[in-house]
Structures are given as C-alpha cells and as structure tokens.
C-alpha positions in Angstrom: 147.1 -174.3 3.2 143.6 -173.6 2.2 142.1 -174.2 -1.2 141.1 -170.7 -2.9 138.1 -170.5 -5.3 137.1 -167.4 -6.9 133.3 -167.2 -8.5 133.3 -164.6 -11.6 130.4 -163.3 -13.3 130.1 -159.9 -14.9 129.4 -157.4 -12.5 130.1 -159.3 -9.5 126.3 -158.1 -8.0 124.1 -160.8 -8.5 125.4 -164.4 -9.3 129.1 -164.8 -7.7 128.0 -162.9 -4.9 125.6 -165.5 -4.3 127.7 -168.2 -4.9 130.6 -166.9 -2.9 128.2 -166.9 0.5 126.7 -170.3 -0.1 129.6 -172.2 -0.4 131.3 -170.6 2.1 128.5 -171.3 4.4 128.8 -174.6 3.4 132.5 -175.3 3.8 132.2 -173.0 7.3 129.6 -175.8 8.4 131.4 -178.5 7.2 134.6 -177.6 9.0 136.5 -177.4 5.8 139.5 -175.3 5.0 138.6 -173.3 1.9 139.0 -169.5 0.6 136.0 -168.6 -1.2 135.4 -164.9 -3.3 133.8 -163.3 -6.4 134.6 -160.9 -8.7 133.4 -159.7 -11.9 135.1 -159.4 -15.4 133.7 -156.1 -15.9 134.4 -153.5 -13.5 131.0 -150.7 -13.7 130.1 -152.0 -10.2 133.4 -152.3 -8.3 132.4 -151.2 -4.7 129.1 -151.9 -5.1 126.9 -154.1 -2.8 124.9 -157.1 -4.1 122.1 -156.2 -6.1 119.0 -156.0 -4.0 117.5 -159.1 -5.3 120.7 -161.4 -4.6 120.6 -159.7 -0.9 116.6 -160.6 -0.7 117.2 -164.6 -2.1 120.5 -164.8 0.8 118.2 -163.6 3.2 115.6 -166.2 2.5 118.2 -168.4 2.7 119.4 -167.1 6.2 122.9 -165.5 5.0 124.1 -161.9 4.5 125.5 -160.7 1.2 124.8 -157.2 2.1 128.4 -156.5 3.2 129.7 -157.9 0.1 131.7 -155.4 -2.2 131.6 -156.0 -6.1 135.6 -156.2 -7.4 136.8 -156.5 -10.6 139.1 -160.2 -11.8 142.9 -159.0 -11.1 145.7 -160.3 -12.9 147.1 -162.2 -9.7 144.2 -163.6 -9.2 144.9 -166.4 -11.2 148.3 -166.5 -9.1 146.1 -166.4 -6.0 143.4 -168.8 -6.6 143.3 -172.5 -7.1 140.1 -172.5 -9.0 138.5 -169.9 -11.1 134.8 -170.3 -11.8 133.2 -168.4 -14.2 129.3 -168.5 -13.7 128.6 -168.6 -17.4 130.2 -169.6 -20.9 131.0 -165.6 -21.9 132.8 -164.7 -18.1 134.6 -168.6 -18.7 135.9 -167.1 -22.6 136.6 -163.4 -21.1 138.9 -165.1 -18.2 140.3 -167.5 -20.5 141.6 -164.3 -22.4 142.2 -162.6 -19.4 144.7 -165.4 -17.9 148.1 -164.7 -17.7 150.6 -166.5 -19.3 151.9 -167.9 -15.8 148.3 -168.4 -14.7 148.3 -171.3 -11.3 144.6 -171.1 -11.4 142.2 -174.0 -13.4 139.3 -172.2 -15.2 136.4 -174.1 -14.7 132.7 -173.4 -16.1 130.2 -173.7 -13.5 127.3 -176.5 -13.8 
C-alpha cells in the first residue's frame, strides 16, 4: 500500500500546489510508492487552477501545475492520508481543529 501525504495551505493555489508537484516528481523519479495531494483549509478557490505565479515557478522548474484543481481539506481526509502537512503554523492550528476525533492521519508542520 502506498504512503498518502496531503500538502494544505489556505487556498490550495499557490504553496500546496507547488508542493504537491515537486515531491511527486520526486518520488515518480525515485521509483517510490507514494500518494501525494493538496488542499486548502479555506474553500474560496475550490476548482480553481494554481495561481499564475505558482504555474510560472513549476514551469521554470520543468513541471505542470496548470491542471491542478484547488479543493477544500475533507473530513476523511484525515481517514485517507498518512501525513497531513500544513504549509504554515495557522493551516497546522486550523487542521488541528479541523481533525476528527478518529483522525489516522499525523499533522505535521512543514520545515
């Protein structure tokens, strides 16, 4: 079974995006088995693509994000993901409030 980790920022356009594409670059070039997505805690841009300046910095960078879609954290997301890693300490508080009861997932703070 694959490890699952979910990036979360707010809006889910600009810094999880970006994250979500570089590591699972990474892993894809590395062979390894891992689920990788974003999603933000609030949900203004749900269906929204990348914001132009995340698309520009993947681009220099060789990768895609403009077929990424901005979604909002779900409740069985912290069923469906190993890790959870908010992208800042105000996304890390709003999931820790956010977390189910029942909650599988480990919040983790990223850097």
């Amino acid at each position: 079974m694959a490890f699952r980790i979910l990036f979360v920022c707010l809006g889910n356009i600009c810094r999880s995006p970006l994250a979500e594409i570089a590591l699972r670059e990474e892993t894809a070039r590395r062979g390894l088995d891992v689920q990788i997505d974003s999603a933000g805690t609030g949900d203004w841009h749900v269906g929204d693509p990348p914001d132009p300046r995340s698309i520009a910095v993947a681009a220099r960078h060789g990768s895609d994000a403009s077929l990424l879609r901005a979604r909002q954290v779900q409740p069985d997301d912290f069923e469906r993901f190993d890790w959870i890693i908010a992208m800042d300490r105000q996304n890390f508080a709003d999931l820790q409030s956010l977390a189910p009861a029942h909650a599988n997932a480990e919040l983790r703070l990223a850097l």
